[in-house]
N, C-alpha and C positions, 0 to 999 in steps of 0.2 A: 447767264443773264436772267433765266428764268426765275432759279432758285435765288439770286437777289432778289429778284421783282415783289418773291411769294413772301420776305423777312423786313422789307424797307418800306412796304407801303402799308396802311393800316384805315380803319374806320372810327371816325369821332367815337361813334354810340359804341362801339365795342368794349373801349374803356372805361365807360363810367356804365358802372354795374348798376342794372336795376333796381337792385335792394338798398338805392339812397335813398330811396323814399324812406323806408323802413328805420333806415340809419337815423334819420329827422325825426321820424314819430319815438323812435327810443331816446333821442338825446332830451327830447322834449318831455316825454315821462318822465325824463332822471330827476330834470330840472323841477320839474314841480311833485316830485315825490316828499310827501311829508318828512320825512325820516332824512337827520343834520348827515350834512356833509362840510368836508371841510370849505373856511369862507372863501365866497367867490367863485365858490366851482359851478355853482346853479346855475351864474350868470355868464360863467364860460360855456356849461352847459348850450345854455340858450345860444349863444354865440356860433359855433359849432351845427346847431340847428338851423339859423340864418346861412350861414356861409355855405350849406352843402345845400340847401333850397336856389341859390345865389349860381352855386354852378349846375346844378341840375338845369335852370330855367336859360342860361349859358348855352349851353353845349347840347340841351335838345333841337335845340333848332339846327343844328350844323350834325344829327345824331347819323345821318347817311353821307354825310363827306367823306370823299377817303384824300388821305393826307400824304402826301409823297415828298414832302419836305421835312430833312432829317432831325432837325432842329426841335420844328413844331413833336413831333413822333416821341422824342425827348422827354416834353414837356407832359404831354400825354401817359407817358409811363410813370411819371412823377406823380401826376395826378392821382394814377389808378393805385401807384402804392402809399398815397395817402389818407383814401379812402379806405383801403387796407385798414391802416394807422389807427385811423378815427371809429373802422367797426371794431380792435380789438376792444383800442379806451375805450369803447361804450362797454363791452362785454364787462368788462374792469370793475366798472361801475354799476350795473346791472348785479354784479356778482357781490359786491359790496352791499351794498342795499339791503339786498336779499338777506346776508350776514347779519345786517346790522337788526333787522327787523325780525331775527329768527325764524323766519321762512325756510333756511336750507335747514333738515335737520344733521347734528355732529356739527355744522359747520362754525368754524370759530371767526370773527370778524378778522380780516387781516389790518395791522399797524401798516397802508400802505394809500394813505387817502393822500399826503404832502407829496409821494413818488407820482401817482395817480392824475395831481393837477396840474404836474410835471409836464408828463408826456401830453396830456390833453390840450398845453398853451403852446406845446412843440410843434401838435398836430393843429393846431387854428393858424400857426402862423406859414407853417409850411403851404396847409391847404391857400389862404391869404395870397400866395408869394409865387404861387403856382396858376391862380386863378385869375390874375393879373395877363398872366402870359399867355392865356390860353383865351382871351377876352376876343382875338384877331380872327379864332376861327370862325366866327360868324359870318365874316367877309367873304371867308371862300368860296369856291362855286360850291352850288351844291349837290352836282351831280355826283352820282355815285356807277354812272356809265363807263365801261372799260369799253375799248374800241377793239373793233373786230372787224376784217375782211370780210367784204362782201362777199357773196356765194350765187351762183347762178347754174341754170343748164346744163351748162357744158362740162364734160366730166374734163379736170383736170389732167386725168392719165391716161390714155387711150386703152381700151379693156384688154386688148392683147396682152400690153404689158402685164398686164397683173393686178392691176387696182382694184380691178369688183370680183372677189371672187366671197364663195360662202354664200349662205344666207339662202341657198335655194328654193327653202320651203318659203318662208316670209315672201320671196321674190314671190312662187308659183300666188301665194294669198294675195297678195298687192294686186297684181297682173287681172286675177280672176275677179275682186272685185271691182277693181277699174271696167272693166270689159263686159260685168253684167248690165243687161238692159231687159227691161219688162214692159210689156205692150201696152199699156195705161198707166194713167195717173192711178186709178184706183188701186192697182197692185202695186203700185212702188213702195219700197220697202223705206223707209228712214235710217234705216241700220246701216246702208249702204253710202249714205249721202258724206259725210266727212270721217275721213281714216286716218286714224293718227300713228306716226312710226315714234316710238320711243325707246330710252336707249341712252346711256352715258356717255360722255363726251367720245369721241374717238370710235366709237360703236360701229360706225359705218351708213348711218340714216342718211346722212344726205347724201350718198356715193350710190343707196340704195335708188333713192329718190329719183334722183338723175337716170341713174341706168332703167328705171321703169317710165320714167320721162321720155327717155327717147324709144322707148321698146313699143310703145303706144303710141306713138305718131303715125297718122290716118287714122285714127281710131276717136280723133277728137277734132272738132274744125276750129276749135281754138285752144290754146294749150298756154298758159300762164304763169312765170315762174317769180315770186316776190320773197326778198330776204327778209323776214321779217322781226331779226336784232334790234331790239330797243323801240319797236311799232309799236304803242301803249295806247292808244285811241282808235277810233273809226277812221278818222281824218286823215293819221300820220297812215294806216295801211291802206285804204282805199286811195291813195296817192301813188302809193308804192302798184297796187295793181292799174291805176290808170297809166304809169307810166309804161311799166310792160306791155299793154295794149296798143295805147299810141304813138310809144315812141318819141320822137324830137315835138310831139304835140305837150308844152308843159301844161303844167296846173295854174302855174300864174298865179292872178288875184281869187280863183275858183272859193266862191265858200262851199260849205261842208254840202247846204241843199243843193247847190251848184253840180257839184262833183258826184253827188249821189244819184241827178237826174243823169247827168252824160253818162256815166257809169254803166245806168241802168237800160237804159238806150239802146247804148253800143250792145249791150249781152244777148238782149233783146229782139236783135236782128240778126242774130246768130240763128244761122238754119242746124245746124250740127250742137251738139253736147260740146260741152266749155269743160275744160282740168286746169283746176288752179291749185299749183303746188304752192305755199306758204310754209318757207323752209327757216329754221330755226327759233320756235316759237321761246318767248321766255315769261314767263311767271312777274306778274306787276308788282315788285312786293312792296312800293312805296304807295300803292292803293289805301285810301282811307275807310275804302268800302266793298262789297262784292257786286253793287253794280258798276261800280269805276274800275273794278279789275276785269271784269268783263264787258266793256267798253268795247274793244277792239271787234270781239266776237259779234260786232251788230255789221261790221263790215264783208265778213263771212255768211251772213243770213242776209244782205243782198243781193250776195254775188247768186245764191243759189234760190231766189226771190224772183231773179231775171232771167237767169242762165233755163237753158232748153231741159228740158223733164230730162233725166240719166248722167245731168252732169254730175263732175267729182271734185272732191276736196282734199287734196293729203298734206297734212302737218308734218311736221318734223320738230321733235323736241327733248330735251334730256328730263323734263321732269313729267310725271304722270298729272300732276294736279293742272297743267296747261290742259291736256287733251280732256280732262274733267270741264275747265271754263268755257273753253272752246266748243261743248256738246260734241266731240268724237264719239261717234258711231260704233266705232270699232278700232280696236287696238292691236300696235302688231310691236312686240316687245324683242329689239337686240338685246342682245345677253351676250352674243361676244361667238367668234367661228369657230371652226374646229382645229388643234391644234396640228394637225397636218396641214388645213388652207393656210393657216397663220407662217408655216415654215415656206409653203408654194410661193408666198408673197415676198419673204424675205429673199427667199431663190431668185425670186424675181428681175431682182437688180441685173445681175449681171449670173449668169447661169454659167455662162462656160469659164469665166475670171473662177467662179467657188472648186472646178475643180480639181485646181491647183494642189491641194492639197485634201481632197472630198472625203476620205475616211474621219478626220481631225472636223471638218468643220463641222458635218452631220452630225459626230458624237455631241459638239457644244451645241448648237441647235435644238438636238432633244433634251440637254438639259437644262437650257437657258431660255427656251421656246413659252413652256407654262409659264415665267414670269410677266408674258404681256399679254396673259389674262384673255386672251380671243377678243383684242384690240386691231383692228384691218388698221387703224391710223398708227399703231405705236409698230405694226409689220411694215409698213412701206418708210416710217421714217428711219427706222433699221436700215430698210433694204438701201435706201437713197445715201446712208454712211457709208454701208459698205460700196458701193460705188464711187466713190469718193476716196479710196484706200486701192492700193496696187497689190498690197503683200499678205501673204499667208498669215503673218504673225499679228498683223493690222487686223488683220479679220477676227482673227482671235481675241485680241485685247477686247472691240467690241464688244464681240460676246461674251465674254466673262463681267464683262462691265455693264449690261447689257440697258442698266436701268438709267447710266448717267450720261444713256445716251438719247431718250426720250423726251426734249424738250420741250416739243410741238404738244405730246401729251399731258404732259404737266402742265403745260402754259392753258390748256381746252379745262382742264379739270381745276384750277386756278378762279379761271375765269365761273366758272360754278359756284364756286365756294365766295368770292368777292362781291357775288348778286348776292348774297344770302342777305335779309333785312341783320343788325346785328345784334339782337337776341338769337338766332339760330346759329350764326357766325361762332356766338360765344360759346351755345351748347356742343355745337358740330365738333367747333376744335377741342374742346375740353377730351374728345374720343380718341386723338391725337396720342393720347398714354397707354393706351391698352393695345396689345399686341396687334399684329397681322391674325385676320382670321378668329380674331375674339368673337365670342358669340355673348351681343349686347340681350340682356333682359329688362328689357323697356322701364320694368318697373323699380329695380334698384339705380339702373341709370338717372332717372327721372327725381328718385330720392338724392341722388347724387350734387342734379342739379340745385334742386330747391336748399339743400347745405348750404352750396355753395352762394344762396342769395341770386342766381339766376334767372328765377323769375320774376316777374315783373307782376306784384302786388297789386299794380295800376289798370292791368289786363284783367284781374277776378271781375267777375261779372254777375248777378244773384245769382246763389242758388248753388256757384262752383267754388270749389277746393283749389290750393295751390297744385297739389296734383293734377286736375283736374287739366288748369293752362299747361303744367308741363307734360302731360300727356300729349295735349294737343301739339306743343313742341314737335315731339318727337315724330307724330304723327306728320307732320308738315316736312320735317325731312324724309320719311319713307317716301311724300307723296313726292318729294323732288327728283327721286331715285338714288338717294344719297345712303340707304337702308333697304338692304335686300335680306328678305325671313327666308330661313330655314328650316332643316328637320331639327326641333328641340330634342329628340331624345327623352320625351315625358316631362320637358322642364318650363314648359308653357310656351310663347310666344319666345323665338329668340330671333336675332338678325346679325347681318355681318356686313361688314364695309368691303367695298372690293377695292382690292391691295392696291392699284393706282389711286385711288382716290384717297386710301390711309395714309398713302404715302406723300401727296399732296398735303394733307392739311397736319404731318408732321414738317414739311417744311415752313408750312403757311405759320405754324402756333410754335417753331421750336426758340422764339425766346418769352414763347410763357411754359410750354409743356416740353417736360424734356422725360424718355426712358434710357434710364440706365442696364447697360446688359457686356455681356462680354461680345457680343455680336448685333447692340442694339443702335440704334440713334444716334445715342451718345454712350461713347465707349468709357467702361469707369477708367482706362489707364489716366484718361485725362484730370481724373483729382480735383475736376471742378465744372462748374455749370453758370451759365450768365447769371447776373442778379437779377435780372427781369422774371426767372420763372417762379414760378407758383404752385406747377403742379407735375407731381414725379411719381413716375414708377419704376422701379428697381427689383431686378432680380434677385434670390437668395445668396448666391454667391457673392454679388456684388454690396452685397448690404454693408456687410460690414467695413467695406470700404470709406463709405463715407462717413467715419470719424477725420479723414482725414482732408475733408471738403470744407471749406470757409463754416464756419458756425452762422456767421450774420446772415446768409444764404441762407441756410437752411431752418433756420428763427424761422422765416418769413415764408416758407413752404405750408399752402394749403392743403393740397393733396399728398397724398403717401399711399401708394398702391405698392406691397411686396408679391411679386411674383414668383412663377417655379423658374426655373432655368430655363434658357433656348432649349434644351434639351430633353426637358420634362422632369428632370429632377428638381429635389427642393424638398418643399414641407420641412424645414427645417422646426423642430420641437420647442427650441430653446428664442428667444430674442435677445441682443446688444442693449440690457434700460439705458445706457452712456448715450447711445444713439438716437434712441426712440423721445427720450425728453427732448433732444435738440430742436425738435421739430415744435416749437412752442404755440405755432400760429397754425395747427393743424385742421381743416375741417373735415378731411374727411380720410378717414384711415379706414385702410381695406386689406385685413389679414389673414384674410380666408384662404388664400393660397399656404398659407403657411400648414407646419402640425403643431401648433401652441396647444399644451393642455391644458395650460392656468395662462390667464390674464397678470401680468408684472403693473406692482402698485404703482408703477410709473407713471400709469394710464392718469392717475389723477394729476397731472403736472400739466397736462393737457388740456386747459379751461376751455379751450374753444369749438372741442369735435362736437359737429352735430351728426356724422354718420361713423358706425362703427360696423367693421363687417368682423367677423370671426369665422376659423374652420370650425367643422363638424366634430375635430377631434376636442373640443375645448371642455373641459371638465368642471374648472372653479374659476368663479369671479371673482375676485378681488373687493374688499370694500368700497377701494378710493375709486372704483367706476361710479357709484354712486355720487362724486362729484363733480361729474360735466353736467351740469345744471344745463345747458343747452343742449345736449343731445336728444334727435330728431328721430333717428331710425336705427336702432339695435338688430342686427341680422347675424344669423348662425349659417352657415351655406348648407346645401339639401344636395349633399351628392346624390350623382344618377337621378335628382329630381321629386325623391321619395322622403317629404318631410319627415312623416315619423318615425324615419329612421336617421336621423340626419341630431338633432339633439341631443346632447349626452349631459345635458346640464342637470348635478341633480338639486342646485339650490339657491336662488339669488340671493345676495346681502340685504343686510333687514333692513335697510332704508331705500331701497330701488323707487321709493313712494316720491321720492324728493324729486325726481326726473321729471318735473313737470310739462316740460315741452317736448314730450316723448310722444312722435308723432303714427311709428312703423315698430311694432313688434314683430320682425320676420324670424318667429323660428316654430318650433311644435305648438300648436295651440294648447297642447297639455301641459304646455312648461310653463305657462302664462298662469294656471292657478297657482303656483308656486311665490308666486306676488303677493306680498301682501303691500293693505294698502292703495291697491291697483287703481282708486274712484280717484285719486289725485292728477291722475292721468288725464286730464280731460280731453286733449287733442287726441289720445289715442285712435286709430282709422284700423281698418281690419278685420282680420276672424279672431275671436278669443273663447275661450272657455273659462266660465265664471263659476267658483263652487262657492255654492252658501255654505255660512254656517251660521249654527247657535252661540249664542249669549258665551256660553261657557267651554265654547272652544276657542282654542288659539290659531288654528289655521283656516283658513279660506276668508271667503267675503261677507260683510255687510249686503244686504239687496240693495240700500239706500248709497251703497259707491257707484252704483250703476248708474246713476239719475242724472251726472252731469254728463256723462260719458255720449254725449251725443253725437258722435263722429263715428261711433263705431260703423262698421261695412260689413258684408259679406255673409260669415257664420256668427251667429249668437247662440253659446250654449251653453246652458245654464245647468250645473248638475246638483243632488244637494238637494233639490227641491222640500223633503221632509223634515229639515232644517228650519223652514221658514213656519213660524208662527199664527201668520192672520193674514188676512185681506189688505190690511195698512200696511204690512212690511213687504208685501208683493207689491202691493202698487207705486211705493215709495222708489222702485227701481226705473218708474216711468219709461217702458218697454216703447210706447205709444208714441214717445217724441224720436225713436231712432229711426228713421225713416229711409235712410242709406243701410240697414240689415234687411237681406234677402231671405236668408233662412235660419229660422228658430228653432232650436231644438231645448223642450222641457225636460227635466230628469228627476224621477224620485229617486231613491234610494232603495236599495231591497228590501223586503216589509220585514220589519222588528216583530218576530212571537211575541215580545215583552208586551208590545203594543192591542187593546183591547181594540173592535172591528169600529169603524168609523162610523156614524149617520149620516145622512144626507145631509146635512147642517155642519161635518166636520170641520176640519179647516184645511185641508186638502182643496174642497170644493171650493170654497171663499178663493184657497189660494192663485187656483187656476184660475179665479175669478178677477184676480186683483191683476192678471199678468196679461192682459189684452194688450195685444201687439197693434202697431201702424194698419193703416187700411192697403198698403202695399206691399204685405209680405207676400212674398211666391212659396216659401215651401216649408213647412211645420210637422214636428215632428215631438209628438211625444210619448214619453214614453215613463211603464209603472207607475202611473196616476192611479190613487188610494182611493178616488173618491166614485161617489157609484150616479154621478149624472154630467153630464156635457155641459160647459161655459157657454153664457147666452150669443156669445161674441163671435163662435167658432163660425157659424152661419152667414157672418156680415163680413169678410173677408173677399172682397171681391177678383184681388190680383191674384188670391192663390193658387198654386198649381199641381202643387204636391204635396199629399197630405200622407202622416205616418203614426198610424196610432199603434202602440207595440205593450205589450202587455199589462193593459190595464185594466185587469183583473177584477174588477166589482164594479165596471161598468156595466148598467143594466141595458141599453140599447145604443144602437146605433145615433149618433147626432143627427137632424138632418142639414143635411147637405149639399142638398139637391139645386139648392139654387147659387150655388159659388160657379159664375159663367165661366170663370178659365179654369178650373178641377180637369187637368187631365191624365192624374193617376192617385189612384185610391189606396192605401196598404195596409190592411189589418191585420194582426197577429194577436195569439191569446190574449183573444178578448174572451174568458171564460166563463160568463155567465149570461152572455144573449145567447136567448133562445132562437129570435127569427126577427127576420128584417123584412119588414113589409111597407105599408105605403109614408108611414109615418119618415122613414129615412130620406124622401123624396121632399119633401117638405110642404108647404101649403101646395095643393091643387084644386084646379078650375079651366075653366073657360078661358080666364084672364089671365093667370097663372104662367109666366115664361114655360118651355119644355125643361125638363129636370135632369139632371145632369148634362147638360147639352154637346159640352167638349170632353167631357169622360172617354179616355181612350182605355183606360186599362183598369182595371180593380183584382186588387188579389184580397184572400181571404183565406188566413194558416193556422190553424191550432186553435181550434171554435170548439171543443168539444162539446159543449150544450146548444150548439145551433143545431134546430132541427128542420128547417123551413126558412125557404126563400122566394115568396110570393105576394100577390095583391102590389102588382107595380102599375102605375098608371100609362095605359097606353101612348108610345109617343116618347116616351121615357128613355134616357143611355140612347141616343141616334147615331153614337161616334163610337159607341164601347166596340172595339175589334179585340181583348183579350181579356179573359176572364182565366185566372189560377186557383183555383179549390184543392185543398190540403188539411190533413189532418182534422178533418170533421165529421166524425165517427156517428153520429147521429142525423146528418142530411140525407132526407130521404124526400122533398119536397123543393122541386125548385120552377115551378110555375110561374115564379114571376118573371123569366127567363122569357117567356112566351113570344114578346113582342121584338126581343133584341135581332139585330141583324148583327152579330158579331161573328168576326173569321175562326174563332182558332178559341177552346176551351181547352185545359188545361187538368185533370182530377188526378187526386192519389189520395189513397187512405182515407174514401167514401162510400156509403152504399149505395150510391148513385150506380145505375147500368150505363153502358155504349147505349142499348136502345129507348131508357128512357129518357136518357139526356136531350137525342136524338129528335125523340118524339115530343121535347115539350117545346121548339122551337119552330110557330107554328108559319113562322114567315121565310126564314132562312136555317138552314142546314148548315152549321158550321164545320171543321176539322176539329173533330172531336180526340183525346190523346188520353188514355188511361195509364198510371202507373202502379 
């Protein structure tokens, strides 16, 4: 019954994909693009643009209904795949255009404008004949509330039996902080006042609840227990705890001030500390605001307004971001028992019936025990089957079957997944494909979605990236507890779904997302898959099975994830192109599981990918990649996590320039100079390395490609630098406007003998002059700068944080530097021709004057050979510096300016500095002084 419940019921908004807005602003570009199309089509165009506006403005208002008539479900799915329909025609079109205008380059206009306004008057009329039908939903309620048993006090199962066991530490925390109490107001801690237990459906919070409910009685002179399922306001929960209090005293006509003052009253004349458990908290997600989702929470800040100084609050909830709205004090996290308590519980049932047969049943037990995940709720619904069963072999079958016998569970984790607002609904299930035990990386996930058109364009807000909301996505389901991080193994952030709940939302999603496997979801013997889905993963072996799957099916397949085997085998080298074109409506192909060393020209039959993943083992690209004019995020995988080892590409096709909505270059930053052309890029986001070149070479970059390149993120690094000409051609890169780059690194080129010594007027200077970065960089780095004076700019960089001057040899002193407030690490290396750093490096001083290097934690200083003297520093000066490294400075014999530092720990090798005059020139503090 479950598993119908989880495929037959659905949500309005879940079907109509966010990205119609998007779909409306392209049909409307098409339409009024200069450039002829065949007659009629502009103003089907436009047509198309009206009618998806028509049903967007439809079915927002009904976007949290959920629909349990099979009919209407129908009609909905029809919808969803003719929005489909309607984004490839645009693609169609878009691509044409493009052709016709010689925008793509190689690309030939296709003879396919008459087929073109074909499918476009197919798709107006379908959308038309569907929109009709779906006009009713507005009527429907619009609750999107599932109904759920109340819950109270009283433990369902008497403890002997076996119900609460686990959790011992969590219990002894709960216990003690109920039980603390401090002899004033003054010392009462806040930390203690509301505790929240969290925890996945079935986890055991409210069994925990209860059993510390009753364990604590006299310990409280009033004790309070409110279900708080679907309580969204003050009103609806301050009702729920008036009723606990008073019993057959209703609420009646009470308004809100009414009920607030009896409320407050009643608490108020409590001589003893009040415990109000408020059990099953849920997340408001049809809130328009974050004051109206924290609404409820003003009902909780009365009760502890009136209640006696050491009263308690304990929540119970499955997602973390509740015990966030709710201001929870303290958090106490199920994560699931131990799998011994888990087997104690299923023994439970009936102890002397198991053993019947007790050597057979313990062996299934332990191996069938891990599958419910350190679930107390999926142990007792076990245990309550087998009670229910007389025979040996009955006990058996359960356990072997262990998981289709969990319903209660599924139906608890169901009912999670159903709250979901449905933008998350859509991205949650989209996860549905990827194995048991995947470890999700937020951030190709997130690429994944935005392909797919999943976010919601309507949601960006100033200032933010589509990434940006699907971050916050993602972040929204961790904070549900739908996303638990792991250990990455060096590969950043990763998380994993826990296996109940992976397994839930492949029932919930399996007639949109289905995995094929010999031991998956869906088994390939079946030869076939509903027409409803959209999005597949299939293992190696099984691949090439599906030539023998409906073609019309698989047309219409957006995802294509190829996996290793259940077993771990796979990487298959080679690909089926018969199979791979079938997939014509593909967005997002993911082959990094595979061992492909060459890209198959198939790829270009595939107009529609905007994600392409590849293994590491991938050698040659193919030309025709250069034809997904829509492609968004190109990624190479980084086994073990170690990019630079992970690329083996050693050359892009010479038109990669044409990729214009090329959003994610995930692979070696070094492979990226291999680009040429790269300034066409404008969307690009990310770390890249940029090499200039000259006039009269043919490989690297223009400065002036940089200039649109505003998206760029992370690393900027620029090598090459002795390439660039003048002042004009550095500034032409407009450093100044990327404001999302963190850290900049400059590069000259090793110094040419050919080349005579530069003046101070070179173009070196000019250069470095013309490349002043945003006022928000944190970390800079340059390195074999030719010229012999510091850019005026270097000083006015207030966010930076770490600075890296590395061999820049004809610089004649130190910049100063003194006044960049966040500086807190310094790093020079052959700088060979300062002599001494003194006050000038600190920068203007006075009276007036900030203190000079203020957050300077660390300064190194390596391979100075002409530094002889480090003195005349202004008192007051480095207040933070705790680590100083001197190196390779064969002529330091002066370091007086030291005098004033309170620093821990210096550092020397390869100085004629002594232990005791180091010692002695530090006239305030005594560091750890370390000679090598």
């Amino acid at each position: 019954m479950v598993v119908v419940e989880a495929i037959t019921i659905g949500m309005v908004g879940w079907f109509v994909t966010p990205n119609i807005t998007e779909l409306m602003r392209v049909a409307r570009e098409c339409a009024a693009d200069r450039y002829k199309l065949l007659r009629g089509s502009k103003e089907k165009l436009g047509k198309l643009a009206e009618d998806l506006e028509d049903i967007k403005r439809l079915l927002d208002q009904a976007s949290t209904t959920i629909v349990y008539d099979q009919e209407r479900l129908n009609d909905l799915w029809h919808l969803k795949d003719y929005i489909h329909d309607a984004e490839e025609v645009l693609d169609q079109f878009v691509l044409e255009i493009k052709a016709t205008s010689g925008l793509i380059n190689g690309m030939k206009r296709n003879k396919v404008s008459s087929s073109l306004s074909k499918q476009l008057v197919k798709v107006i009329n379908n959308l038309g004949e569907t929109r009709q039908r779906t006009r009713d939903l507005q009527q429907l309620s619009q609750s999107s509330v599932l109904r759920k048993a109340e819950t109270g006090p009283a433990t369902v199962r008497d403890r002997s039996r076996g119900s609460f066991l686990g959790y011992d530490k969590q219990y002894t925390q709960l216990v003690s902080m109920l039980e603390q109490q401090h002899g004033n107001k003054d010392t009462m801690r806040k930390e203690q006042h509301v505790i929240a237990i969290v925890g996945h459906g079935g986890m055991g919070k409210t069994e925990l609840a209860r059993q510390v409910f009753r364990d604590v009685q006299g310990k409280f002179g009033l004790q309070i227990w409110v279900h708080a399922y679907d309580k969204k306001t003050e009103f609806e929960l301050l009702k729920e705890i008036w009723k606990s209090i008073a019993g057959d005293k209703l609420v009646g006509d009470m308004s809100l001030a009414c009920l607030q003052r009896e409320l407050g009253n009643r608490l108020a004349s409590q001589k003893e500390r009040c415990l109000l458990v408020v059990d099953d908290v849920w997340n408001h997600e049809r809130a328009n605001s974050e004051v109206e989702r924290k609404e409820a929470g003003a009902a909780l800040d009365l009760f502890m307004r009136f209640a006696k100084q050491g009263s308690r609050i304990v929540m119970t909830s499955r997602a973390e971001i509740c015990s966030t709205t709710l201001n929870a004090d303290a958090t106490i996290v199920l994560d699931g028992i131990k799998p011994e308590e888990i087997t104690s519980l299923v023994k439970a049932s009936d102890t002397a019936s198991l053993t019947k047969d007790c050597s057979r049943i313990d062996e299934l037990l332990n191996k069938e025990v891990p599958k419910l995940n350190g679930s107390p709720l999926a142990a007792v619904e076990i245990a309550d089957e087998l009670k229910r069963h007389t025979t040996s072999s009955e006990w058996c079958d359960i356990l072997k079957n262990i998981k289709q016998h969990l319903g209660s569970v599924l139906s608890s984790h169901l009912c999670t997944y159903r709250h979901l607002p449905p933008h998350l609904q859509r991205c949650f299930g989209f996860c549905s494909i990827f194995p048991d035990n995947w470890k999700f990386e937020p951030e190709k996930l997130t690429w994944m979605w935005i392909a797919h058109g999943f976010v919601d364009v309507e949601a960006i807000q100033h200032g933010q990236s589509m990434e940006d909301v699907a971050t916050g996505y993602f972040d929204s389901l961790v904070r549900r507890s739908l996303f638990q991080q792991v250990e990455s193994g060096g590969r950043g952030r990763t998380y994993v779904i826990h296996e109940q709940i992976h397994w839930m939302i492949r029932l919930a999603s399996v007639n949109n997302c289905i995995s094929i496997s010999d031991n998956g979801s869906h088994n390939a013997a079946t030869r076939s898959i509903p027409t409803t889905v959209r999005h597949l993963s299939v293992t190696s072996s099984c691949f090439d099975q599906l030539k023998e799957y409906d073609s019309t099916v698989i047309n219409k397949v957006r995802t294509l994830l190829i996996l290793k085997n259940d077993d771990g085998t796979g990487g298959d080298t080679t690909i089926d192109k018969g199979i791979l074109k079938k997939f014509k409506g593909v967005r997002v192909l993911d082959l990094t599981q595979t061992g492909l060393t060459q890209l198959p020209g198939t790829i270009g039959k595939l107009k529609h990918v905007r994600y392409l993943g590849l293994p590491s083992t991938m050698r040659t690209l193919c030309d025709q990649l250069t034809e997904l004019l829509f492609l968004q995020t190109f990624t190479v995988s980084n086994d073990g996590g170690r990019k630079e080892h992970s690329c083996q590409l050693q050359k892009f096709p010479r038109n990669m320039s044409s990729l214009i909505n090329m959003r994610h270059l995930d692979i070696n930053t070094d492979c990226i100079t291999n680009i040429s052309g790269i300034g066409t890029m404008v969307k690009l986001q990310g770390s890249i390395v940029f090499r200039a070149m000259r006039a009269s070479e043919k490989e690297g970059h223009g400065m002036s490609e940089l200039a649109g390149m505003t998206s760029l993120s992370g690393t900027l690094s620029i090598k090459g630098l002795d390439a660039v000409a003048s002042k004009d051609e550095a500034t032409a890169a407009q450093l100044a406007g990327k404001s999302s780059v963190k850290v900049l690194k400059l590069e000259w080129g090793p110094p040419d003998p050919r080349q005579v010594n530069e003046g101070p007027t070179g173009p070196s200077v000019a250069v470095l002059e013309g490349l002043q970065p945003h006022c928000h960089l944190e970390d800079l780095h340059i390195t074999r700068y030719p010229g012999d004076s510091s850019p005026t700019w270097l000083g006015g960089l207030p966010m930076l944080t770490r600075l890296y001057l590395k061999n820049c040899r004809k610089l004649k002193a130190l910049p100063a530097l003194g006044g960049l407030p966040c500086l807190q690490l310094l790093d020079i290396k052959e700088l060979t021709v300062v002599e001494r750093i003194d006050r000038g490096f600190c920068g203007s001083s006075g009276p007036k004057e900030p203190v000079a290097f203020r957050n300077l934690k660390k300064m190194v200083l390596d391979d100075m050979p002409e530094l002889v003297a480090w003195d005349d520093m202004p008192k007051g000066a480095f207040p933070r510096l705790s680590d100083i490294s001197i190196t390779d400075c064969p002529k330091l014999s002066t370091l007086s300016g030291l005098q004033w530092f309170r620093c821990d720990q210096v550092r020397v090798k390869g100085c004629p500095v002594t232990p005791e005059t180091l010692r002695a020139t530090f006239s305030a503090h005594a560091p750890t002084c370390k000679f090598y």
